[in-house]
N, C-alpha and C positions, 0 to 999 in steps of 0.2 A: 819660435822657441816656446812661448806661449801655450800655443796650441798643440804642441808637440808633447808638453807638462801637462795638460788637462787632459789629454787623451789617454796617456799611460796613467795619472792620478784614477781618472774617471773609469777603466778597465780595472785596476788593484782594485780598487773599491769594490768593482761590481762580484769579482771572481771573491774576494771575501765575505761579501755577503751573500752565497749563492753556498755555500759549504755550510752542510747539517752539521751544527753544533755537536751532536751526539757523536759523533764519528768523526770528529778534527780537533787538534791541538794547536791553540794559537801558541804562539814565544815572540821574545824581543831577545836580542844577542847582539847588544856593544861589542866590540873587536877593535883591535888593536892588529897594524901589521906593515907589510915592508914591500914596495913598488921594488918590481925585478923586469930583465928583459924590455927594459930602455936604456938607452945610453945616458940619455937628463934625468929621470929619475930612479936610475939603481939605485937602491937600495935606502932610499928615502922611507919615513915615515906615510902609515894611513890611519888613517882614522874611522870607523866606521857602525854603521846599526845594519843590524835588519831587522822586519818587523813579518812573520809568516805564519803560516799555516797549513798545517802537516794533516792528510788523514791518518788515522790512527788503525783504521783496518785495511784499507787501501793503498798505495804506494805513493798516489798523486800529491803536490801539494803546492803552495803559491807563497811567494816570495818577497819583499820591496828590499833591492840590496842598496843603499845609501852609503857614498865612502866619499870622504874629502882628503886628500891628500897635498901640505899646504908646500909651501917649497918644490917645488917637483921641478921646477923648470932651472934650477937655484937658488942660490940664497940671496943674489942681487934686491936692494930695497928691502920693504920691511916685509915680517912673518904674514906668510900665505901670499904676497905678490905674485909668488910664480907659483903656481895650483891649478889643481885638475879635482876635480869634483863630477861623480857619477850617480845618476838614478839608474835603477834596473829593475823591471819588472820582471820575475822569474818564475817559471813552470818548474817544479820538483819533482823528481824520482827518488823516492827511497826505499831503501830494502827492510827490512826489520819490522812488518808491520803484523799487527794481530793484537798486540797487546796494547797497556796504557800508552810506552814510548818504545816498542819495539821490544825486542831480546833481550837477553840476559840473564849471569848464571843465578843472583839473585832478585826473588820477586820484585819485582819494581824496576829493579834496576835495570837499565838498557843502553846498548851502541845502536845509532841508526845512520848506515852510510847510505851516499846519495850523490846524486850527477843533480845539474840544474843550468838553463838560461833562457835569455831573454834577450829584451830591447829596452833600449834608454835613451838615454838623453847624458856626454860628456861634454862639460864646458869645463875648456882649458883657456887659462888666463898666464899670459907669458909678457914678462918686461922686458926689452934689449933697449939700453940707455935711456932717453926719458919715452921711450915708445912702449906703450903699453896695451897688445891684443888681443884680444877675446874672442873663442871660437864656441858654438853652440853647437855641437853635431849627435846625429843621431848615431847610435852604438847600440853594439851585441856585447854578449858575455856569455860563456859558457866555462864551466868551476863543476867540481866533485870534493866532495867531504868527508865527515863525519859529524854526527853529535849527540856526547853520552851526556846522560841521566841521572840525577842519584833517583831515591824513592821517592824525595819532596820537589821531583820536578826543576830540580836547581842542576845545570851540568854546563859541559864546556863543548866549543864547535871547534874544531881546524878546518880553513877553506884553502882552496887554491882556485884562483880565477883569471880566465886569460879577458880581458877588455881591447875593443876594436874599434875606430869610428866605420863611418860606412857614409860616402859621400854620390849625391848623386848627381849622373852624368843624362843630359838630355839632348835626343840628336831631332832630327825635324823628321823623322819617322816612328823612331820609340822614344820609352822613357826606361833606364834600366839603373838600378843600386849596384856599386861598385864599391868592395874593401875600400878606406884607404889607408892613408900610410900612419896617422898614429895607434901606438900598441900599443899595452903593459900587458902584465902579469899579475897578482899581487897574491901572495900568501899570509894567512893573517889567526890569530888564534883570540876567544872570545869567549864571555860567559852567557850560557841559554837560560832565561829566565821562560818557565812554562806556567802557561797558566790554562 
């Protein structure tokens, strides 16, 4: 798990400091939103940041999506017992690029939609009576958006994001990554702070 966190920590890093300042916008976007397409946690609360970097002429840009969602498995025991918490490290596509944050009918102002995923790292933590276990697996995500702008850089994101573990199977000839079986969803709305 470990080394699984230092590797994704250690790549974000590297892919952010590797982007000409002159031509990228970093932001941070706390969010707020609601686990769907589980049966344990529909329609449960998320909580969540990202922390990224958009180029501003170019379409590219890079991501850290961080979401804790506490109860997810029930409300059995106390707040966050049953939780699922995601790191993702994410490649972005967006459209709207040329200007300071993209398009729009006044100067400054702008909508920039976008597709984006990655890989991470989900530890779900689930209690059934006094048993209480914890899984650290590695996960994909793949989400499409938006996010406008006013003129002072201050604006708001909606995401939609599907999350997937990915468990692997090893036979005594290969070694291959296999879906598996935990999923969500989550859609979530948030304010972009740019800087």
């Amino acid at each position: 798990m470990r080394k699984i966190l230092g590797v994704c920590a250690a790549a974000a890093v590297s892919i952010l400091l590797t982007v000409h300042p002159a031509h990228a916008q970093g932001y941070v976007a706390p969010s707020v939103g609601v686990a769907l397409g589980n049966q344990s946690g529909q329609g449960r609360a998320t909580f969540g940041v990202d922390f990224g970097w958009l180029s501003l002429r170019d379409p590219i840009g890079v991501d850290l999506d961080v979401v804790y969602a506490p109860s997810f498995f029930g409300n059995a025991g106390r707040y966050g017992e049953n939780s699922v918490t995601s790191v993702m490290g994410n490649v972005m596509l967006a459209g709207g690029g040329g200007r300071r944050y993209g398009f729009g009918r006044r100067r400054g102002a702008s909508a920039r939609p976008y597709v984006s995923g990655g890989v991470g790292v989900l530890h779900e933590i689930s209690t059934v009576g006094d048993a209480r276990v914890g899984n650290n697996d590695l996960g994909v995500n793949l989400g499409a958006g938006v996010m406008a702008f006013s003129r002072s850089g201050v604006g708001v994101r909606a995401d939609v994001r599907y999350f997937r573990n990915l468990v692997t199977t090893e036979t005594a000839d290969t070694g291959a990554v296999d879906f598996g079986a935990f999923h969500f969803w989550r859609a979530s709305l948030g304010v972009v702070l740019g800087f």
